[in-house]
C-alpha positions as CSV (number, residue, x, y, z in Angstrom):
1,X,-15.3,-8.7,-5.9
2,X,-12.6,-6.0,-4.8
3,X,-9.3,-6.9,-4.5
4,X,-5.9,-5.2,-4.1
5,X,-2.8,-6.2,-6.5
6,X,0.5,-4.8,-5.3
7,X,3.6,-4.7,-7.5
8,X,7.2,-3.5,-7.6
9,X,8.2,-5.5,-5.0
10,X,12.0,-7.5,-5.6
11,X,15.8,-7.6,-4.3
12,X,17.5,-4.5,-4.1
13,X,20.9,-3.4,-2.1
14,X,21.3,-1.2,0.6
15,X,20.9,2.4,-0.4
16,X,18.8,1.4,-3.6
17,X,15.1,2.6,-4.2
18,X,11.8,0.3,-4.7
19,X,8.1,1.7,-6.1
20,X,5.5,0.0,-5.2
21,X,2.4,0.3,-6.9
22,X,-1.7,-1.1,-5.7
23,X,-4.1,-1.3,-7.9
24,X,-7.4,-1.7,-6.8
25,X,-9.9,-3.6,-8.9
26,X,-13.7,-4.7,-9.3
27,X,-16.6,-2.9,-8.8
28,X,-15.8,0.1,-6.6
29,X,-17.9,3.1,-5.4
30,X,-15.4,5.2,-4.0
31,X,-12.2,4.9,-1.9
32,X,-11.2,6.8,1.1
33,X,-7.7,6.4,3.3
34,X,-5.2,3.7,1.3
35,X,-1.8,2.7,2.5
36,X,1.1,0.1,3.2
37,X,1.9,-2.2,5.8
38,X,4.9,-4.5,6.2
39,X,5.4,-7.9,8.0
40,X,9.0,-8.8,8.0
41,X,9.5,-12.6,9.4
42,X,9.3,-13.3,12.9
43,X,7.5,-9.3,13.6
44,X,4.3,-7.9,13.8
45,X,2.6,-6.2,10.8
46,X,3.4,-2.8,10.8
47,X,2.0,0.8,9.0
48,X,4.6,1.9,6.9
49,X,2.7,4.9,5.3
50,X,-1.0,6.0,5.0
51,X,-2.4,8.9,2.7
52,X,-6.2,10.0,3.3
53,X,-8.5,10.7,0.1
54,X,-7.6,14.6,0.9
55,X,-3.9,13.7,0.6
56,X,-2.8,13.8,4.5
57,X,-0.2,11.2,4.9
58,X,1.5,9.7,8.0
59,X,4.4,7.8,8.1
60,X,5.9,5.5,10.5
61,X,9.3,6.6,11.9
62,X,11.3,4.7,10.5
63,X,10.8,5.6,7.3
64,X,10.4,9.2,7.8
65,X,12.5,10.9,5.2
66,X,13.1,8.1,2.7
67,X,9.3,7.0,1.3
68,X,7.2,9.1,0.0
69,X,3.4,7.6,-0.2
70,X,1.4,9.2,-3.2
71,X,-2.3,8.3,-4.7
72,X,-3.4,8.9,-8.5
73,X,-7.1,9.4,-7.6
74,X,-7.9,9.4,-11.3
75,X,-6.5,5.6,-11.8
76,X,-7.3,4.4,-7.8
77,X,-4.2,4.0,-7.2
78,X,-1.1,4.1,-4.6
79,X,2.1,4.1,-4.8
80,X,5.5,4.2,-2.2
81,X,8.2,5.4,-3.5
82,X,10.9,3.9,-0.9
83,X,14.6,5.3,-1.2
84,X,17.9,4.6,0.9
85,X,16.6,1.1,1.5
86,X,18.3,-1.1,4.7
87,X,18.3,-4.3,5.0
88,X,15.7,-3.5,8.4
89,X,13.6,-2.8,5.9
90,X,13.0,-6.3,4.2
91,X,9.4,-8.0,4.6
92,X,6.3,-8.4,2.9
93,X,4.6,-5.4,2.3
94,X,0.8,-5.3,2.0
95,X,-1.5,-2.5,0.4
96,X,-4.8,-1.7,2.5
97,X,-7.5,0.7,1.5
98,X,-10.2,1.7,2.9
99,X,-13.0,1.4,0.2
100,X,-16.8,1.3,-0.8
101,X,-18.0,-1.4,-2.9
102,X,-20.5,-1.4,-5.4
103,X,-23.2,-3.4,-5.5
104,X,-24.4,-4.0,-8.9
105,X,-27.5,-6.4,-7.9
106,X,-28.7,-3.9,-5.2
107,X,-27.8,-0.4,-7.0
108,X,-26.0,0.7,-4.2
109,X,-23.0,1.2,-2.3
110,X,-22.1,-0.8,0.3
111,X,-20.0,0.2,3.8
112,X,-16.3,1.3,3.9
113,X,-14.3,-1.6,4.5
114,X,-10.8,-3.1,4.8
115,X,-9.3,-4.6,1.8
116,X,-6.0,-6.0,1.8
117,X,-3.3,-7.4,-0.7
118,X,-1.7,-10.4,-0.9
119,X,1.6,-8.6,-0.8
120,X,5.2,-8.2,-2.4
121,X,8.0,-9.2,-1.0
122,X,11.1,-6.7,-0.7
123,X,14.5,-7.6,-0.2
124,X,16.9,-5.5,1.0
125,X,20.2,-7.3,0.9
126,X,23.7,-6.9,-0.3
């Protein structure tokens, strides 16, 4: 079965820099769009970043100018590279990808779908 494992995640102070990595596992056909979501406590989840399999990336506007999104086809996997942290920006952040799965016991590929992480929690506090 796919599934998502996100690292990096941890305490950090104001102004400091987190990477986050996502790596996706199981049997996997191909992925398209991947990105990162946050949920900090009491708000709604929200897109942080998003990078398509052509490298297009949006970000939300918040975090315009300080993370960076980035995907390393050749390993699957994402990355957000998040610089001049704020204590605004504490939550849980999730990775989601957009991905076909294999199917062994059929010999094909199945529909793109949602996956999601579990999450890591950042901490942005001094």
């Amino acid at each position: 079965q796919v599934q998502l494992v996100e690292s990096g995640g941890g305490l950090v102070q104001p102004g400091g820099s987190l990477r986050l990595s996502c790596a996706p596992s199981g049997s996997i056909f191909s992925i398209n769009a991947m990105g990162w979501y946050r949920q900090a406590p009491g708000k709604e989840r929200e897109l942080v970043a998003a990078i398509t399999s052509g490298g297009s990336t949006n970000y939300a506007d918040s975090v315009k100018g300080r993370f960076t999104i980035s995907r390393d086809n050749a390993k699957n996997t994402v990355y957000l590279q998040m610089n001049s942290l704020k204590p605004e920006d504490t939550a849980v952040y999730y990775c989601n990808a957009d991905i076909r799965p294999w199917y062994s016991d059929y010999g094909r590929a199945g529909y793109g779908m949602d996956y999601w992480g579990k999450g890591t929690l950042v901490t942005v506090s001094s």
